[in-house]
TORRO-569989 format. One record per residue (C-alpha): residue number from 1; residue in three letters; x, y, z. Coordinates in pm, whole numbers, always signed. Example, Ala and Ser with C-alpha at 12.3 -4.5 7.8 and 13.67 -1.06 7.14 Angstrom:
# TORRO-569989
+-----+---------+--------+--------+--------+
! num ! residuo !      x !      y !      z !
+-----+---------+--------+--------+--------+
!   1 !     Ala !  +1230 !   -450 !   +780 !
!   2 !     Ser !  +1367 !   -106 !   +714 !
+-----+---------+--------+--------+--------+
//
This chain:
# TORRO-569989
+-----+---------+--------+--------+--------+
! num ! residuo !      x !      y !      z !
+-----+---------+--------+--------+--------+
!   1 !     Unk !     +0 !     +0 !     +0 !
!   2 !     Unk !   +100 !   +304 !   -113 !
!   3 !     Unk !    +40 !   +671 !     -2 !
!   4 !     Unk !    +12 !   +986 !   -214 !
!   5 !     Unk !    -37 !  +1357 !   -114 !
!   6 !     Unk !   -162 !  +1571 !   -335 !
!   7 !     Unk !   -164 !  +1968 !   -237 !
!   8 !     Unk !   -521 !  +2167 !   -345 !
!   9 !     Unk !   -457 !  +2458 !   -583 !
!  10 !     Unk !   -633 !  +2768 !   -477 !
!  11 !     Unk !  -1004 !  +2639 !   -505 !
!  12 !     Unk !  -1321 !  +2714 !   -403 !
!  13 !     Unk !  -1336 !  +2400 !   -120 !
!  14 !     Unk !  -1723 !  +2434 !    -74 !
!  15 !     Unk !  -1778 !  +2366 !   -443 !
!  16 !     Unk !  -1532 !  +2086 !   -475 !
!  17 !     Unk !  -1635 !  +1870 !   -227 !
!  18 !     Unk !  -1982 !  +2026 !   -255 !
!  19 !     Unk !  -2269 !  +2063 !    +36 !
!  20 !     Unk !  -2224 !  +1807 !   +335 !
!  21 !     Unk !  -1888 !  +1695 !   +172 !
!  22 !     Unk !  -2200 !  +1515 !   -123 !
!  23 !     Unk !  -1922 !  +1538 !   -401 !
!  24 !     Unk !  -1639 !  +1432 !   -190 !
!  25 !     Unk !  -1826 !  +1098 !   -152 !
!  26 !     Unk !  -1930 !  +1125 !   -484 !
!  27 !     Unk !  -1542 !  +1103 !   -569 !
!  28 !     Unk !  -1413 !   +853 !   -284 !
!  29 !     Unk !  -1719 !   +626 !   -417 !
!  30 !     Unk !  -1601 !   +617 !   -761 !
!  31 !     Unk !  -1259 !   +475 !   -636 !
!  32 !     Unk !  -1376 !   +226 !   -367 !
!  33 !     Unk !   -989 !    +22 !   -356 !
!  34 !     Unk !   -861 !   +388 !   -246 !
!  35 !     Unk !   -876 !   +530 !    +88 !
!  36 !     Unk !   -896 !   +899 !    +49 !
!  37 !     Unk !   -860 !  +1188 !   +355 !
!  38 !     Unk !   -927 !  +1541 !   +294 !
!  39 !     Unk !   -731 !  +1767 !   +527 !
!  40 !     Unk !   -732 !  +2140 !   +484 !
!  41 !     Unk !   -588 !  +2242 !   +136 !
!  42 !     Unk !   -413 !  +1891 !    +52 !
!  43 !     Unk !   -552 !  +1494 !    -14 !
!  44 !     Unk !   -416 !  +1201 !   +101 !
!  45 !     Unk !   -460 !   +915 !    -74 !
!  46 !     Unk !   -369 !   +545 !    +32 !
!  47 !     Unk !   -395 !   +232 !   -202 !
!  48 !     Unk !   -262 !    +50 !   -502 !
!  49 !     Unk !     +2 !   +259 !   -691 !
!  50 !     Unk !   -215 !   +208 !  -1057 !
!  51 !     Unk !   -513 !   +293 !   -860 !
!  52 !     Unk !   -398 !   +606 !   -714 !
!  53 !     Unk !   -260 !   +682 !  -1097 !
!  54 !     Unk !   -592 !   +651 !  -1194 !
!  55 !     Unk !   -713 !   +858 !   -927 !
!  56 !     Unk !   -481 !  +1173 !   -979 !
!  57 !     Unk !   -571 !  +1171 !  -1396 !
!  58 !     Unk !   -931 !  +1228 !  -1285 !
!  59 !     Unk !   -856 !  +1431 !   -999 !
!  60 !     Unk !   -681 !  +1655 !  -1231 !
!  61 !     Unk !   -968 !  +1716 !  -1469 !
!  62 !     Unk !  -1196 !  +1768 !  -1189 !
!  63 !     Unk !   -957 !  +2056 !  -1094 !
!  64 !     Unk !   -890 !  +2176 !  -1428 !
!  65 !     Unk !  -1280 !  +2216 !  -1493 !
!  66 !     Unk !  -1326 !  +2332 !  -1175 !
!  67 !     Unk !  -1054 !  +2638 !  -1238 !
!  68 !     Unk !  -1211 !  +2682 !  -1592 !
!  69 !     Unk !  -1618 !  +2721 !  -1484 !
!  70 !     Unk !  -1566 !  +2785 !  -1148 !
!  71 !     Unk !  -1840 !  +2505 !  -1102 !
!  72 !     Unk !  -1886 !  +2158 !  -1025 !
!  73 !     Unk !  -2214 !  +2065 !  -1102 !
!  74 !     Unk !  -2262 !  +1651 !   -978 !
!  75 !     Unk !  -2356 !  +1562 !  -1339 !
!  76 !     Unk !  -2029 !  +1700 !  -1457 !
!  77 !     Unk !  -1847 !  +1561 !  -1152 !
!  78 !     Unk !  -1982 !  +1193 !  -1226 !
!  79 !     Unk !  -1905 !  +1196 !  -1625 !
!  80 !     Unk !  -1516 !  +1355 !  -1515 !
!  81 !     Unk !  -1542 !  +1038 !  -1304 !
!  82 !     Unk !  -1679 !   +799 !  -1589 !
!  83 !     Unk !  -1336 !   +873 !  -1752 !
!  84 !     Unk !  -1533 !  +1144 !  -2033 !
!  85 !     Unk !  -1283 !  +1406 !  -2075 !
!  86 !     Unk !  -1340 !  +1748 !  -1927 !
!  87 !     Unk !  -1465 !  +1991 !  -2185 !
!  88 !     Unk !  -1142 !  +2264 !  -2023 !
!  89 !     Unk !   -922 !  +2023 !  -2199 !
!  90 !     Unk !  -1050 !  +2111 !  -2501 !
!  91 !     Unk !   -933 !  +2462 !  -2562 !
!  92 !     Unk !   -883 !  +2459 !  -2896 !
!  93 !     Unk !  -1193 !  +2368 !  -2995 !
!  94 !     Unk !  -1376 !  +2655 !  -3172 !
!  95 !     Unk !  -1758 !  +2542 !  -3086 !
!  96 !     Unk !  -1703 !  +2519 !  -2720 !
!  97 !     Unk !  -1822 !  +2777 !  -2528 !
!  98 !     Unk !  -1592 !  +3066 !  -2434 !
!  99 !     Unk !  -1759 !  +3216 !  -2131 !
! 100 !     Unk !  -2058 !  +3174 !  -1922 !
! 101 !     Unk !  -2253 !  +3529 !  -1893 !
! 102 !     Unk !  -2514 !  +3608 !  -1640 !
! 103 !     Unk !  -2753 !  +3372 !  -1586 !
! 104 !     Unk !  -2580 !  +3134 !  -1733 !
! 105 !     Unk !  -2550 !  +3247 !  -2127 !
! 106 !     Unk !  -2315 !  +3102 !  -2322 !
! 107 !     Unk !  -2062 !  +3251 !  -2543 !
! 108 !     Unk !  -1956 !  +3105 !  -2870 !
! 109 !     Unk !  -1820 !  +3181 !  -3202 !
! 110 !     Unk !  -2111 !  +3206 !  -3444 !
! 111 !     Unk !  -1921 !  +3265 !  -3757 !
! 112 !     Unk !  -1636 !  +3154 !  -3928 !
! 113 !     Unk !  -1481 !  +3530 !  -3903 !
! 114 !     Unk !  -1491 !  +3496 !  -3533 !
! 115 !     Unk !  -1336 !  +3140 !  -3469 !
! 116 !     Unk !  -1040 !  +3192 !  -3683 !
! 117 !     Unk !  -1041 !  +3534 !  -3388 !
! 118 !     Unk !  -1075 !  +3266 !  -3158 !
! 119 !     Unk !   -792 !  +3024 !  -3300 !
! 120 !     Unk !   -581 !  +3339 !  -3351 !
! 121 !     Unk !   -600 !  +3473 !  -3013 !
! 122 !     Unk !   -514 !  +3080 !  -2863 !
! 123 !     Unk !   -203 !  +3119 !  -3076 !
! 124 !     Unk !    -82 !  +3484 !  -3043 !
! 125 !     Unk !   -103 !  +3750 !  -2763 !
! 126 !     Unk !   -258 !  +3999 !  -2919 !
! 127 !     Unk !   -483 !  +4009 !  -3210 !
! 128 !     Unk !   -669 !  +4343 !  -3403 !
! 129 !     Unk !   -979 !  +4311 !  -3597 !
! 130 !     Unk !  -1094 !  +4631 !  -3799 !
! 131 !     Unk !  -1430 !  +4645 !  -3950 !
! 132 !     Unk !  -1766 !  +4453 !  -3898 !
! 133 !     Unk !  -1650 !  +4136 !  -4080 !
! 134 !     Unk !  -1229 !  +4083 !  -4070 !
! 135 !     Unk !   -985 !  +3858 !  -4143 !
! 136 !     Unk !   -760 !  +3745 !  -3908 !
! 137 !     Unk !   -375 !  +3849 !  -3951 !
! 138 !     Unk !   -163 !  +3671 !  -3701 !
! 139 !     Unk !   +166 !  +3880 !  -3585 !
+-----+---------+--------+--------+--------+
//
């Protein structure tokens, strides 16, 4: 038996582990040959070295969509734990939503105009657009 700490980036705690610790035992159910302890800002993590592997690839999309929507809704949190890659991971991907606006809106590129602006702004740090309908010129 092996045992594994892994340190918390700065996260919102309440979301992660959600109401009454629900999504914490969401998580420790989905890897039931692990023994997993939250403590303050870190995890430890005691079990089989492939199963803690496992653990920490999942664990690591759960953060990285948690960092990316600032969210963790349990439907999202079970298909992370399915082993369905998290949408954040996908940033190059010109229909996926940009930002979430108020109430929830999402923001996409509509046109082919804007995600070449997208696809040129992933690739450079600064991109201009002049006019109503432009073609990207990467710098």
């Amino acid at each position: 038996m092996q045992e594994k700490e892994i340190q918390l980036p700065p996260v919102d705690q309440r979301e992660l582990y959600g109401p009454n610790n629900s999504k914490f035992r969401l998580i420790k159910d989905a890897f039931p040959k692990l023994k997993i302890i939250a403590r303050g800002d870190s995890l430890k993590v005691f079990g089989e070295p492939a199963e803690i592997e496992k653990f920490e690839l999942a664990f690591e999309q759960i953060l990285t969509h948690l960092d990316t929507y600032l969210s963790l809704p349990e439907k999202v949190l079970n298909a992370l734990l399915g082993g369905e890659a998290s949408p954040a991971l996908n940033r190059g991907n010109s229909d996926e939503v940009l930002v979430h606006g108020p109430g929830g809106i999402q923001v996409k590129a509509r046109t082919e105009n804007q995600k070449k602006m997208v696809a040129a702004s992933a690739e450079c740090d600064m991109v201009f657009a002049i006019g109503p309908q432009v073609k990207p010129t990467l710098l």
